[in-house]
One Martini backbone bead per residue (centre of mass of N, CA, C, O) as a GRO file, in nm:
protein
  502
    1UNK     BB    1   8.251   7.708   7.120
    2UNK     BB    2   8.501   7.579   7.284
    3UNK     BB    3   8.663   7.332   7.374
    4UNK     BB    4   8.614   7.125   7.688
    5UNK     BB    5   8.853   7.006   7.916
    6UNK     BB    6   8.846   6.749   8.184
    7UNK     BB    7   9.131   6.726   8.453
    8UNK     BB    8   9.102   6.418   8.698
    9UNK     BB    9   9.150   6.171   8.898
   10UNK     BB   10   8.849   6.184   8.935
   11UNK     BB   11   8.508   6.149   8.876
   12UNK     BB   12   8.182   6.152   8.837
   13UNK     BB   13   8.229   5.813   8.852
   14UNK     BB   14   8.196   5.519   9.054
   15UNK     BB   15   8.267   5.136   9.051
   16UNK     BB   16   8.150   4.866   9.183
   17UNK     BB   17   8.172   4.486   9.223
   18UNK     BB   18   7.978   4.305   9.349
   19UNK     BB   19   7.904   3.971   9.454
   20UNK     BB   20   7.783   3.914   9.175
   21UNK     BB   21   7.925   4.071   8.961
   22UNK     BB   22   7.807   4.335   8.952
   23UNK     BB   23   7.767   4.677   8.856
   24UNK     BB   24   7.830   4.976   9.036
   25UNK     BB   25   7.693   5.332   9.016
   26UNK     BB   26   7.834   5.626   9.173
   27UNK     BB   27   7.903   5.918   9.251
   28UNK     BB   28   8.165   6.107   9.305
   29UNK     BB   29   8.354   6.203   9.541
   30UNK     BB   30   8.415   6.533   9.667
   31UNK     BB   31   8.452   6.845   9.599
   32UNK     BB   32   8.542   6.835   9.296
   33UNK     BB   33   8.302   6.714   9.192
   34UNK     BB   34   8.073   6.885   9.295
   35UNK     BB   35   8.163   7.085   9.122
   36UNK     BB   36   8.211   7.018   8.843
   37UNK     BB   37   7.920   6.876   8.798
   38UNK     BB   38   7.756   7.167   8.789
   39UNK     BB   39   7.893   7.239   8.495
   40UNK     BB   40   7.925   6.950   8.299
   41UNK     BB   41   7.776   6.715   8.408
   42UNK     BB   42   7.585   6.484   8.575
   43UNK     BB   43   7.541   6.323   8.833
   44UNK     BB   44   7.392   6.282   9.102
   45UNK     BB   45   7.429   6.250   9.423
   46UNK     BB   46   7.636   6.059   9.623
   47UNK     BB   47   7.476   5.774   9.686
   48UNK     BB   48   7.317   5.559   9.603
   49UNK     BB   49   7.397   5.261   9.414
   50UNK     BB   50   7.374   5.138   9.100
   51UNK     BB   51   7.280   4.900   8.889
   52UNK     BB   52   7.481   4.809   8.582
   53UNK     BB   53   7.533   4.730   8.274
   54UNK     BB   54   7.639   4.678   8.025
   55UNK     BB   55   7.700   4.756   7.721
   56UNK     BB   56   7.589   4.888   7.441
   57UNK     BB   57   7.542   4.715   7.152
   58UNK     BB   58   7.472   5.018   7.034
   59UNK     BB   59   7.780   5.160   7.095
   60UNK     BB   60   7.972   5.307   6.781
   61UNK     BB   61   8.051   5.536   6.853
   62UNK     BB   62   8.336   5.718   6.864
   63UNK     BB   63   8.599   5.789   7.043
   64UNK     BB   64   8.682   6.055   6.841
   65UNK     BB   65   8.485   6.224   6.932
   66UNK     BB   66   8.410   6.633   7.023
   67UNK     BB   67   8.293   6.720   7.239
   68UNK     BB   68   8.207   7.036   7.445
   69UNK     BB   69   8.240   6.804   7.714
   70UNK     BB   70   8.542   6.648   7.811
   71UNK     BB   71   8.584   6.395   8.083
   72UNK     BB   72   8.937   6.299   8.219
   73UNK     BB   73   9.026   6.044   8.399
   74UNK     BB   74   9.041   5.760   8.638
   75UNK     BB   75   9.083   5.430   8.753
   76UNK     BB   76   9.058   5.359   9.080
   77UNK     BB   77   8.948   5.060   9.045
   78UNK     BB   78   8.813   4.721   8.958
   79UNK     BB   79   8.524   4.896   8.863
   80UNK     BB   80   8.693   5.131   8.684
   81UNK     BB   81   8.823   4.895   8.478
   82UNK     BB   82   8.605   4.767   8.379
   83UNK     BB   83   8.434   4.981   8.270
   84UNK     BB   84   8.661   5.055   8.058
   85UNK     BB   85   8.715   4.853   7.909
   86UNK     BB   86   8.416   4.811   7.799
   87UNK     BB   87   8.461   5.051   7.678
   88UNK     BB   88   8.521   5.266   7.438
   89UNK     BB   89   8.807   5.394   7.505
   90UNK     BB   90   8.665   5.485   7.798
   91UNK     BB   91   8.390   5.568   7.686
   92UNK     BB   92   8.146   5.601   7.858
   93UNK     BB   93   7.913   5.755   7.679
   94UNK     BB   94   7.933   5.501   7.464
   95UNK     BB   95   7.810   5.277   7.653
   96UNK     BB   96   7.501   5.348   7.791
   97UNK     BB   97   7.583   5.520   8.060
   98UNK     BB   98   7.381   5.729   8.287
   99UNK     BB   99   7.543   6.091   8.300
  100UNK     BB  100   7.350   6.319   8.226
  101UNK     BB  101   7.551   6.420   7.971
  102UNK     BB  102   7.822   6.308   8.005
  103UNK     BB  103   8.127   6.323   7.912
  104UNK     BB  104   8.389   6.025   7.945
  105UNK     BB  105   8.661   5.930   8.036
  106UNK     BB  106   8.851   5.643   8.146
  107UNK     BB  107   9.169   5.561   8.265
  108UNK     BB  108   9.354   5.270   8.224
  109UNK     BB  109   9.587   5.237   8.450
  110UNK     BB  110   9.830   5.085   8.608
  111UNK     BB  111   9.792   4.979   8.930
  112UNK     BB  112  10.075   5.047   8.999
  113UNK     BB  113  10.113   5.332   8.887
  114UNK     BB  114   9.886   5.460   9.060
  115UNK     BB  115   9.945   5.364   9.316
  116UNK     BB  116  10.236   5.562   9.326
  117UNK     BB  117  10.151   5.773   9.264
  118UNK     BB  118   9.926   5.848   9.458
  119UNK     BB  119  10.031   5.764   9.712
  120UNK     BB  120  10.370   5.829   9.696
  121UNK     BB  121  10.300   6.131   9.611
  122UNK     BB  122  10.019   6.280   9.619
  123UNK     BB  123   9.966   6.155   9.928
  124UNK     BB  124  10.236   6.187  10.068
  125UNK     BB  125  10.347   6.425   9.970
  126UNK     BB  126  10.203   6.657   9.806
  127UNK     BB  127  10.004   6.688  10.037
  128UNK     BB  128  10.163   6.739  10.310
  129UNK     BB  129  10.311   7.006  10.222
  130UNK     BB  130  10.097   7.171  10.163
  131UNK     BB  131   9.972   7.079  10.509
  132UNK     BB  132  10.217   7.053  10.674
  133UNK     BB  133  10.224   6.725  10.797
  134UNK     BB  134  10.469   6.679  10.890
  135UNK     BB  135  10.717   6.492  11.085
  136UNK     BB  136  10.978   6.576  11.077
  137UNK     BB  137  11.221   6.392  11.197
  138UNK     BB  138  11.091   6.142  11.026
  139UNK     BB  139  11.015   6.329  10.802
  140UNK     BB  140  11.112   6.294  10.495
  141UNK     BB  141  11.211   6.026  10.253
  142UNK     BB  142  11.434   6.034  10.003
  143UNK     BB  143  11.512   5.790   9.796
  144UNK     BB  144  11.460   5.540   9.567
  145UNK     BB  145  11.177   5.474   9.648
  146UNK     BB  146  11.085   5.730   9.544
  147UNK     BB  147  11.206   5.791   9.254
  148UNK     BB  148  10.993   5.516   9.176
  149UNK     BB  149  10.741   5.702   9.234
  150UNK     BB  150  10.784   5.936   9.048
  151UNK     BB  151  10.791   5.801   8.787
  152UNK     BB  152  10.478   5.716   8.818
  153UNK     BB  153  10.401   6.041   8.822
  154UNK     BB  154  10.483   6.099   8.525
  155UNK     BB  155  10.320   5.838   8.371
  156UNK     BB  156  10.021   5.934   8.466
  157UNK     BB  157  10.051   6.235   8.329
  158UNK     BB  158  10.099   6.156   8.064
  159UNK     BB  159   9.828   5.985   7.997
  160UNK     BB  160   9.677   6.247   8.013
  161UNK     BB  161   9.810   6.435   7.792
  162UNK     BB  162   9.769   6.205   7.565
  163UNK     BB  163   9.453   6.219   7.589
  164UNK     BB  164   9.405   6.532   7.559
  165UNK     BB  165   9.531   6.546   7.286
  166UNK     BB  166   9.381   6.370   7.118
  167UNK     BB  167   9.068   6.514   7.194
  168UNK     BB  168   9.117   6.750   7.102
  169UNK     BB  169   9.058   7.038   6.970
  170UNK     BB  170   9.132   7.310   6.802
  171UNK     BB  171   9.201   7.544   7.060
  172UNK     BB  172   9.121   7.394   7.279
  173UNK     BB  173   9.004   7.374   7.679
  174UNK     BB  174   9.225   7.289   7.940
  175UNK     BB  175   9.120   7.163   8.261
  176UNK     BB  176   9.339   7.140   8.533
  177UNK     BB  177   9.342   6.903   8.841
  178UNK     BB  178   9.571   6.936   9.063
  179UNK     BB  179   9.814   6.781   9.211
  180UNK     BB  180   9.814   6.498   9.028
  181UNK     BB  181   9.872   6.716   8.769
  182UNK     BB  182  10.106   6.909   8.768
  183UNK     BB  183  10.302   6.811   8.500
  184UNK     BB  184  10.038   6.825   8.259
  185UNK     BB  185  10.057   7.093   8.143
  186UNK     BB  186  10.347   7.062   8.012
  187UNK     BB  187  10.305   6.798   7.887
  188UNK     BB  188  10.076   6.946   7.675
  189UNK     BB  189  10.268   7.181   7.556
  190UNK     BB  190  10.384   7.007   7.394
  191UNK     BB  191  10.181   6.839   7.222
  192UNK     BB  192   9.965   7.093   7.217
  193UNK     BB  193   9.997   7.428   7.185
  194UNK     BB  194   9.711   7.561   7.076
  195UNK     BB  195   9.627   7.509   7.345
  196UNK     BB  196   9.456   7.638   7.681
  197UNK     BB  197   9.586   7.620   7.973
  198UNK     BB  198   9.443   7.528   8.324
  199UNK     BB  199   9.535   7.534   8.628
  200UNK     BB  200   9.415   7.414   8.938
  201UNK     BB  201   9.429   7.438   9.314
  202UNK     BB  202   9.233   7.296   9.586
  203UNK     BB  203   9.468   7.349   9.751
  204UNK     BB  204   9.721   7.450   9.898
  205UNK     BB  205  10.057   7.647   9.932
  206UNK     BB  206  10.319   7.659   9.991
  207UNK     BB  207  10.603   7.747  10.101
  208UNK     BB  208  10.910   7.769  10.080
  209UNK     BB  209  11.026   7.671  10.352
  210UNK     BB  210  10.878   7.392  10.282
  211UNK     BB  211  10.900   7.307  10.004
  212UNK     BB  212  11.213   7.285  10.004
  213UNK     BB  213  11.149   6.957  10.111
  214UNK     BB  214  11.214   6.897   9.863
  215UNK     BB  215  11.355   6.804   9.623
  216UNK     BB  216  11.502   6.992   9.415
  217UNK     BB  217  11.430   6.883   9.086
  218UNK     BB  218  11.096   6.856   9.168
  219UNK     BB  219  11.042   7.142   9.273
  220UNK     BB  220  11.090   7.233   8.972
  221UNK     BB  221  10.896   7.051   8.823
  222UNK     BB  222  10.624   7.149   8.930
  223UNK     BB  223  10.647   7.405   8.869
  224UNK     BB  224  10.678   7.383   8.542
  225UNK     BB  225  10.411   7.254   8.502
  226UNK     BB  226  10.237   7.472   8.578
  227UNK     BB  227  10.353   7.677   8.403
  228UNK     BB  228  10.221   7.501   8.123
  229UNK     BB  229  10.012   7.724   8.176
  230UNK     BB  230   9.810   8.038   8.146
  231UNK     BB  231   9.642   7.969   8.392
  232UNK     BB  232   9.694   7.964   8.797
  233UNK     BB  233   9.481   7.863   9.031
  234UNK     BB  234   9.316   7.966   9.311
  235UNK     BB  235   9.137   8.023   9.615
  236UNK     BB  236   9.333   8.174   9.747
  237UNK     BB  237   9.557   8.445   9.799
  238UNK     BB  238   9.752   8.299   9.982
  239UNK     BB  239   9.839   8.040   9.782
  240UNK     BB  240   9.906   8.217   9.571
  241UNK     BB  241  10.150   8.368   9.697
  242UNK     BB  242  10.330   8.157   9.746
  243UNK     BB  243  10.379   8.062   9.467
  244UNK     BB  244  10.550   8.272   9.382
  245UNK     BB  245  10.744   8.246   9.601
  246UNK     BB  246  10.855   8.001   9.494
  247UNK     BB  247  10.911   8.069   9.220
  248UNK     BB  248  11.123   8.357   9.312
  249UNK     BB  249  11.313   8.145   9.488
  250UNK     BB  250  11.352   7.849   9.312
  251UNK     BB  251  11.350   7.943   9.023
  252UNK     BB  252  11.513   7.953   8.765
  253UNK     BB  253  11.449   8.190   8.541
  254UNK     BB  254  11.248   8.365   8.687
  255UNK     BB  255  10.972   8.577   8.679
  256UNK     BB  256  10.791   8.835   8.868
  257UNK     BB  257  10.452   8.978   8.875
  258UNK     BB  258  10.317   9.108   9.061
  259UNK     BB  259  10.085   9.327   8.959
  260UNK     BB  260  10.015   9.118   8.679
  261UNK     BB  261  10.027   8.800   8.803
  262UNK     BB  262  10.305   8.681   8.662
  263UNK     BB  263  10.505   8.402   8.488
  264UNK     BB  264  10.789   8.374   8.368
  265UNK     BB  265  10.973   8.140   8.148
  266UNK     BB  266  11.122   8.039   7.852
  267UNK     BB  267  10.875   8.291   7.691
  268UNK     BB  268  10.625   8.210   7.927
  269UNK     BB  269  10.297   8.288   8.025
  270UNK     BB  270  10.163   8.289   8.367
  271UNK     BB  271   9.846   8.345   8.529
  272UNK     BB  272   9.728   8.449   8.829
  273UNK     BB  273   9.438   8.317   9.019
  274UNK     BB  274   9.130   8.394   9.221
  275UNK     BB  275   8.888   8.101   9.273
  276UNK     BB  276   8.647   8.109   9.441
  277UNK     BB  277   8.427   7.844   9.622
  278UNK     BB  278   8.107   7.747   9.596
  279UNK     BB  279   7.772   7.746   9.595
  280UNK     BB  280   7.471   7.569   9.487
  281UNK     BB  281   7.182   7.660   9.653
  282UNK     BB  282   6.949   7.589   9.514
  283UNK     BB  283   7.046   7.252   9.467
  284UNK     BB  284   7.090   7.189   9.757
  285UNK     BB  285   6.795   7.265   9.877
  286UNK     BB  286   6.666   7.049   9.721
  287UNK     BB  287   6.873   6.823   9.849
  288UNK     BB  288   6.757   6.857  10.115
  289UNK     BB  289   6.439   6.805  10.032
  290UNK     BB  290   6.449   6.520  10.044
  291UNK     BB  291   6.310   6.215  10.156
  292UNK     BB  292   6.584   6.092  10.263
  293UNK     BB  293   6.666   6.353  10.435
  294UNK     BB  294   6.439   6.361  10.642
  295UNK     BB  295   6.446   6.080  10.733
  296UNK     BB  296   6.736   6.125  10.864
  297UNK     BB  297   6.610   6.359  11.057
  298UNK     BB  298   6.408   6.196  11.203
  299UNK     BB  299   6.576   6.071  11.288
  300UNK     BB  300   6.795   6.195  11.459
  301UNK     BB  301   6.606   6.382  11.661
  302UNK     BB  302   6.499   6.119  11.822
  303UNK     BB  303   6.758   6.048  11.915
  304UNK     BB  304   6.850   6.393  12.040
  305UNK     BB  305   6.600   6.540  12.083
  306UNK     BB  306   6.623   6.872  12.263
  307UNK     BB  307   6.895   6.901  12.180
  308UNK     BB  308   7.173   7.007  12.109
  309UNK     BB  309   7.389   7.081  11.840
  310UNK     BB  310   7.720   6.935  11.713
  311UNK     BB  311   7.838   6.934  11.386
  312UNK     BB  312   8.092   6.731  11.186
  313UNK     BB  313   8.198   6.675  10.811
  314UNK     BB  314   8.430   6.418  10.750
  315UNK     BB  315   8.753   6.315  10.664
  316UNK     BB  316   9.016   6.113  10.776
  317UNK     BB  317   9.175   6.369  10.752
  318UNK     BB  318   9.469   6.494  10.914
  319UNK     BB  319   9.375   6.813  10.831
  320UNK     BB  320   9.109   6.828  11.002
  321UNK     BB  321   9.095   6.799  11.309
  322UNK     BB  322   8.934   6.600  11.509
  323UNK     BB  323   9.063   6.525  11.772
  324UNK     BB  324   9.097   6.830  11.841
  325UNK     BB  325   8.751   6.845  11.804
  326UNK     BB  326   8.708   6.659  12.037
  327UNK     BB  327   8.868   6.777  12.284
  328UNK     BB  328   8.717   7.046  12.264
  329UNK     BB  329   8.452   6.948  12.385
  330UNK     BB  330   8.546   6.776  12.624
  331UNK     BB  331   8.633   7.071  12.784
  332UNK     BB  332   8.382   7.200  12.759
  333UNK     BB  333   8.248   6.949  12.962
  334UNK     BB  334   8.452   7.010  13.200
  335UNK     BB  335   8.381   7.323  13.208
  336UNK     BB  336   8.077   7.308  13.107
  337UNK     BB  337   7.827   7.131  13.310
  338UNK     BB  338   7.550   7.240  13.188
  339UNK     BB  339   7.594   7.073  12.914
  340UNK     BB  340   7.523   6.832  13.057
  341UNK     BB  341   7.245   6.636  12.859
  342UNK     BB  342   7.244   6.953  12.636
  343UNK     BB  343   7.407   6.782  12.407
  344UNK     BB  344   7.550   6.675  12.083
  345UNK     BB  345   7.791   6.510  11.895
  346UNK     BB  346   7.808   6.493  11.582
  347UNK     BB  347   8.030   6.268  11.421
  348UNK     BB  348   8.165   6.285  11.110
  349UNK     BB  349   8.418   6.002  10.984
  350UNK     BB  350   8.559   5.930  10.703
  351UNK     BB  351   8.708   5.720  10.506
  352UNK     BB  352   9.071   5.757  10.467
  353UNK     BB  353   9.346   5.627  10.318
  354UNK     BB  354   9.383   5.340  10.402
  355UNK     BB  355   9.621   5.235  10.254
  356UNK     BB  356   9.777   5.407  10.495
  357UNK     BB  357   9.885   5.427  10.808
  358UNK     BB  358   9.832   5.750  10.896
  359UNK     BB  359   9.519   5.675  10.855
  360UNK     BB  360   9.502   5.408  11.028
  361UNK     BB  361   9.609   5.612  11.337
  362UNK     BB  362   9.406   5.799  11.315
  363UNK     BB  363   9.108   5.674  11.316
  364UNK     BB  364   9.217   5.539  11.561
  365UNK     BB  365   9.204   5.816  11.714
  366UNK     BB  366   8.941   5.895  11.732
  367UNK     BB  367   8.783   5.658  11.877
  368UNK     BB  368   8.939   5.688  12.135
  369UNK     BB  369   8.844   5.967  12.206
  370UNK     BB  370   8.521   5.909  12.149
  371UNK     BB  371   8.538   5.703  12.377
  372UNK     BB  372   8.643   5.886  12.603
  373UNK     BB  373   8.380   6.093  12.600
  374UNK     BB  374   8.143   5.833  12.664
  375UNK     BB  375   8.275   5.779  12.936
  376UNK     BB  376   8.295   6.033  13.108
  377UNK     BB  377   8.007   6.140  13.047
  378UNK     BB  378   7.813   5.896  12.996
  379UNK     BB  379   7.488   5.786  13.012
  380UNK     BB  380   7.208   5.635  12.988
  381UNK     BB  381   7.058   5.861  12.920
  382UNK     BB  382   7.328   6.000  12.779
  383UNK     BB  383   7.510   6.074  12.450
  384UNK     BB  384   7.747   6.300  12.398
  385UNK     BB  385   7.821   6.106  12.111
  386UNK     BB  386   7.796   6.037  11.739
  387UNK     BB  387   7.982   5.812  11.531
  388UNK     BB  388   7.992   5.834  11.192
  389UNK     BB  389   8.190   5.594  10.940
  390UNK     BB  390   7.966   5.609  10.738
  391UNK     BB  391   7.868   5.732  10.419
  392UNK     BB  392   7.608   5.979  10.403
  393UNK     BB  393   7.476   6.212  10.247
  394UNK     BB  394   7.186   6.272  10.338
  395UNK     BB  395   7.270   6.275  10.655
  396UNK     BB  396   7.471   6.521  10.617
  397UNK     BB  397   7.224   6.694  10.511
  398UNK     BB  398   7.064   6.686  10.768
  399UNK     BB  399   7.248   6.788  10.996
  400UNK     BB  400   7.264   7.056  10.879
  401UNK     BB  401   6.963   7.115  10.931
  402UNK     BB  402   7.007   7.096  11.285
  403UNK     BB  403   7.208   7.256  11.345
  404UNK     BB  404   7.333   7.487  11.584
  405UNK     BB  405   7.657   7.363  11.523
  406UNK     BB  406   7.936   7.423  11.340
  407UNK     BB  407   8.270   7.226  11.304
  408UNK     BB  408   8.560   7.397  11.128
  409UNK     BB  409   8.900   7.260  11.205
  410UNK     BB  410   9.159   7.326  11.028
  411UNK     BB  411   9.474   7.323  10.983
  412UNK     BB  412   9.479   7.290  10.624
  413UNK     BB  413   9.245   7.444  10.365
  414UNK     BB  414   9.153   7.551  10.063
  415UNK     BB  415   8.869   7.569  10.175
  416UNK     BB  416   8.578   7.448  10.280
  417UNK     BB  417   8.245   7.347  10.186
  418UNK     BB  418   8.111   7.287  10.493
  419UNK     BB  419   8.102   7.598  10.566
  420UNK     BB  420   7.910   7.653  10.324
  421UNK     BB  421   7.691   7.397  10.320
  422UNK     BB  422   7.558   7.440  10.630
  423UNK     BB  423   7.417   7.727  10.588
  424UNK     BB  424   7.265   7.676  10.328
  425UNK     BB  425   7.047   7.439  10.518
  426UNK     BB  426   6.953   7.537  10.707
  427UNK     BB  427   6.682   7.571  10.985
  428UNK     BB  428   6.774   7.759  11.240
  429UNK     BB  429   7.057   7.843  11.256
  430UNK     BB  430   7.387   7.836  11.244
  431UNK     BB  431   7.684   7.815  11.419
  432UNK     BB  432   8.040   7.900  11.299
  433UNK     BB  433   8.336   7.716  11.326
  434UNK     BB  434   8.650   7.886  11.214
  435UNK     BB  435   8.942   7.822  11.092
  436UNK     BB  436   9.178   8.025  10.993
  437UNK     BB  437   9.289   7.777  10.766
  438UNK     BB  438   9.064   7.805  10.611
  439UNK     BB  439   9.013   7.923  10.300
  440UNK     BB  440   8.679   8.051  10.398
  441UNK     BB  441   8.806   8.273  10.579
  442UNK     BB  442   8.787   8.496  10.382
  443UNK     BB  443   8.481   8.506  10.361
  444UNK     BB  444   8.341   8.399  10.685
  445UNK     BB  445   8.458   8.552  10.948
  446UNK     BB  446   8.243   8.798  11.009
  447UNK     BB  447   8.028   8.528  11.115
  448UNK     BB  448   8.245   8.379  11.262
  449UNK     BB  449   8.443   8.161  11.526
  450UNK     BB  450   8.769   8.200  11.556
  451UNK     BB  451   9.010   8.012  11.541
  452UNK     BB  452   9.303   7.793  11.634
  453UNK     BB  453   9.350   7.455  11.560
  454UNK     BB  454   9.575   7.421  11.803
  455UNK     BB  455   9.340   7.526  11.976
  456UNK     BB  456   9.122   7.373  12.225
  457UNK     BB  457   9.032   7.577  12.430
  458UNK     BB  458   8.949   7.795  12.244
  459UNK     BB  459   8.748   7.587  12.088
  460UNK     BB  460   8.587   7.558  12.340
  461UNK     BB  461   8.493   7.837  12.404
  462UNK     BB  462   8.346   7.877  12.118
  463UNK     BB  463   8.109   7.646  12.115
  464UNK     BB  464   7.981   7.784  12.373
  465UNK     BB  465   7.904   8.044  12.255
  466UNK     BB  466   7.762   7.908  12.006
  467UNK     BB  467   7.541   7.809  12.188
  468UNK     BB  468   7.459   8.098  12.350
  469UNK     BB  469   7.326   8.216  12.088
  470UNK     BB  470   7.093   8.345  11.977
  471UNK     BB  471   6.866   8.303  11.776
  472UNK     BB  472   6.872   8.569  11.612
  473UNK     BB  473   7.183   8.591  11.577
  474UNK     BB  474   7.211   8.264  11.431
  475UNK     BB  475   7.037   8.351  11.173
  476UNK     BB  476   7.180   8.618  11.073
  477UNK     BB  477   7.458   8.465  11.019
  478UNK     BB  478   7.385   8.244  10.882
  479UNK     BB  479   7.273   8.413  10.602
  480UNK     BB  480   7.564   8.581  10.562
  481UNK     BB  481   7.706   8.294  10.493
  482UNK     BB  482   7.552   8.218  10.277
  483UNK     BB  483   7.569   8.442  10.054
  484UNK     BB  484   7.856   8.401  10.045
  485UNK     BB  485   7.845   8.076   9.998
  486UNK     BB  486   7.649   8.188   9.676
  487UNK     BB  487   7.866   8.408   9.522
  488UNK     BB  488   8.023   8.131   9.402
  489UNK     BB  489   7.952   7.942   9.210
  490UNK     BB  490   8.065   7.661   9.010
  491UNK     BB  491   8.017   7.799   8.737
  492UNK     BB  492   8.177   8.055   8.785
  493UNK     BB  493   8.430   7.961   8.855
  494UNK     BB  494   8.506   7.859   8.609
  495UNK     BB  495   8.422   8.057   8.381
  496UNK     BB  496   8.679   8.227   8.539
  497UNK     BB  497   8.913   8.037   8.393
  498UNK     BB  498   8.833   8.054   8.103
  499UNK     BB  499   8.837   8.333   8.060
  500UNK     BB  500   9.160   8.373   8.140
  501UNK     BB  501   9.254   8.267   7.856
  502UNK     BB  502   9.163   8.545   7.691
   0.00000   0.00000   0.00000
C-alpha cells in the first residue's frame, strides 16, 4: 500500500496549558477531525482533556521515518507550539505522546502568520465568500493590508507543502484538506511531481457571480492551487458543480468537460468527484451509551421533566444561522400557545472565531434573542429555553438521544453532521428540521422537514407540525434518516478520495 500523508489545519489532537505550566491534551473538535480520525487513527472523543508530560526521554526514533499513514497539521495556541517544539520536528508520536496509534507532525508555524492566513484569509474572506456572508455595501475591502495578509497565507500553505514534500515517500498519496490550503496541492506538485494529490472541500464552493467578489488574479491563484491536484472532491454535487463553474467562466486557459467532470489547464488534468460524508453509526452509539453521557441524559431529562425537546447543537459560527432559529421557536410559541409549558429548546451554541468582531456581535446576537424568548415566554413553572455555551461532546450527544425535534437551518453548509449524527443516537425516534442550503439537504430532505432558512415563519410552522408528529411516524422517519446517515461512513468516504487518485 502506498503511504499516505493527510493535511489539514487542525489535527486530531490538541494541547492547553493548564494554571499550573502542566500540558493538557484532548482530541481536536471540528467535523473534520471527527471523520478523519475514524480513518486515520487517533484519539478518542473530544472529552475533557487529559495531562500529559513532556516528551519521553526514550522517543529517539527518527523524525524522517515514513509511517503508512502521517498527519501534518498546524500548532493553533500555545499549548500545540510548546508541543511541536518539544517533539522531534514536531512529530508528536516520536514524542511518546498516547495518539491512539497515529502518527502526526504539527507545523509550528509562527504565530503572526497563522494569525494572518487563519484570521485574515481563511476565515474573513474565504470562509464568508464561499458561505455567502458578506453584507456587501460594506464588505469586502481589500486594500494593503489584505495583500499583506495573503503573502502570510502563501507561507502558511508552503509550510504545509515544504513539509509534505519531505515526509512523502516516492509514489506516495497525499490527501489535502479544505479551503485553509487551496494553495498547497499546487505548491506540492511543484515540489514533488511524483505524489498524487487529492484536495477535499468541506465547505460549499460559491458561484462565479459571488466567487468573482474576489481580486482577479487571487481567484486565479485559488482555483490554480486546487487545480494542482490530480483530484478535487466535494461534498454534494451543488458544490462541485459551481467550482466547474468558477473554473470554466473565470480561469482563462482552462478546459472544462463536463461528461468526464475534468479539468484541464497547462496540460495538466484535475478530475472533479462528490464523496459524500457520513457517520461510523456503530461506533458513535457505542460512544452515545457511554457512561458520562448517561450521566448528562439524566440530569438532562430532570431539568426537562416530561416536556417535548427540541434540540440544535452549533458552534457560534454566521453561517449555522441559530439567531433565525431561535426566533423561529419564539413565533412558534407566539402563534401556538397550546406549546406553552410543554415544550423545552435546549440550544448549545459553543464559541467560535472569538478572535473576530463579527463572531463576538453575533454571540452577542444570541444571548440577546435568547434573552428575550426567557423574558417574554418563561415562568417560575417553565423556562422554555435552555442555552448552553459551553463546548461539551457527551452533553451534546445526550441531547441527541432525548431530542423529540433536531433543528439543523444553516444558511449554507458544506454537509452539516448534525443532521446525521442526531438521527443516529435517538432513542424514541427524533423528527428533523433541515435547511435546504445544508449539504445533507440531497441525501435527507426525503424524510425531514425541509425549510427556507431565511424563512423563520416557515421555520416556526415546520417545528410546530415536527412536534406534532405521531410517535411511530417519527421513528420511521428517524430510522430512514440514520440509514441514510451511516450509508457513507467516513472510512468509505476518504478511501473512495484516494481510489479516484488511481
Amino acid at each position: 500500500m502506498s503511504q499516505v500523508l493527510v493535511a489539514s489545519n487542525r489535527g486530531p489532537v490538541a494541547f492547553t496549558v493548564s494554571d499550573d505550566g502542566d500540558l493538557t491534551m484532548r482530541r481536536g473538535g471540528g467535523g473534520l477531525v471527527s471523520g478523519l480520525a475514524a480513518v486515520t487513527g487517533g484519539p478518542g472523543d473530544p472529552g475533557a482533556g487529559r495531562p500529559v508530560g513532556p516528551p519521553a526521554a526514550s522517543a529517539t526514533a527518527p523524525a524522517s521515518a515514513s509511517p503508512e499513514v502521517l498527519w501534518v497539521c498546524a500548532a493553533l495556541g500555545d499549548g500545540d507550539r510548546r508541543a511541536a517544539r518539544q517533539a522531534p520536528d514536531g512529530r508528536l508520536d516520536l514524542a511518546g505522546y498516547d495518539l491512539g496509534g497515529a502518527a502526526v507532525r504539527m507545523l509550528d508555524i509562527p504565530a503572526d502568520t497563522f494569525h494572518r492566513a487563519y484570521n485574515g484569509i481563511a476565515n474573513s474572506t474565504l470562509w464568508f465568500v464561499h458561505h455567502l456572508l458578506y453584507d456587501t455595501p460594506s464588505a469586502p475591502h481589500f486594500d494593503a493590508r489584505f495583500r499583506r495578509e495573503w503573502q502570510s497565507y502563501e507561507a502558511y500553505n508552503a509550510a504545509f507543502a515544504d513539509a509534505l514534500a519531505r515526509d512523502a515517500a516516492p509514489g506516495a498519496k497525499a490527501a489535502i484538506q479544505d479551503y485553509h490550503l487551496s494553495l498547497a496541492p499546487a505548491m506540492l506538485r511543484e515540489r514533488r511531481p511524483d505524489l498524487k494529490i487529492v484536495h477535499f472541500s468541506h465547505t460549499p464552493w460559491a458561484p462565479p457571480e459571488y466567487y468573482r467578489m474576489l481580486p482577479d488574479d487571487l481567484g486565479v491563484r485559488l482555483l490554480e492551487g486546487i487545480l494542482g491536484a490530480d483530484h478535487a472532491g466535494f461534498l454534494a454535487e451543488r458544490w462541485a458543480e459551481a467550482f466547474l463553474d468558477c473554473c470554466e467562466r473565470l480561469l482563462p486557459g482552462a478546459k472544462v468537460d463536463r461528461h468526464a467532470r475534468t479539468v484541464t489547464r497547462a496540460g495538466h488534468v484535475t478530475r472533479v468527484g462528490v464523496h459524500g460524508l457520513g457517520v461510523d453509526g456503530p461506533a458513535l452509539r457505542r460512544r452515545a451509551a457511554g457512561e458520562d453521557v448517561d450521566e448528562r441524559a439524566a440530569a438532562l431529562r430532570e431539568q426537562v421533566g416530561d416536556r417535548r425537546l427540541i434540540v440544535r447543537v452549533d458552534r457560534t459560527e454566521l453561517s449555522k444561522n441559530i439567531v433565525r432559529g431561535l426566533a423561529a421557536y419564539r413565533e412558534m410559541l407566539a402563534n401556538h400557545p397550546e406549546w406553552r409549558g410543554r415544550v423545552v429548546h435546549l440550544a448549545f451554541a459553543y464559541p467560535s472565531r472569538t478572535d473576530l468582531r463579527e463572531y463576538r456581535e453575533y454571540t452577542d446576537a444570541v444571548r440577546r434573542m435568547a434573552d428575550q424568548i426567557t423574558q417574554e415566554f418563561g415562568t417560575p413553572a417553565w423556562d422554555p429555553l435552555i442555552l448552553q455555551v459551553n463546548d461539551d461532546y457527551p452533553r451534546s450527544l445526550a441531547a441527541f438521544r432525548l431530542a423529540d425535534v433536531l433543528l439543523v437551518n444553516p444558511i449554507r453548509d458544506g454537509m452539516n453532521l448534525v443532521a446525521k449524527e442526531g438521527p443516529v443516537v435517538s432513542e424514541q425516534g427524533c423528527a428533523l428540521v433541515l435547511s435546504t442550503e445544508a449539504g445533507a439537504a440531497s441525501e435527507l430532505a426525503e424524510h425531514a422537514q425541509m425549510v427556507n432558512p431565511y424563512d423563520v415563519s416557515q421555520t416556526a410552522e415546520a417545528l410546530h407540525r415536527a412536534l406534532l408528529l405521531p410517535r411511530d411516524e417519527r421513528a420511521e422517519r428517524c430510522a430512514r434518516l440514520a440509514e441514510s446517515a451511516m450509508a457513507l461512513p467516513p472510512q468509505r468516504w476518504f478511501a473512495d478520495q484516494l481510489a479516484a487518485l488511481d
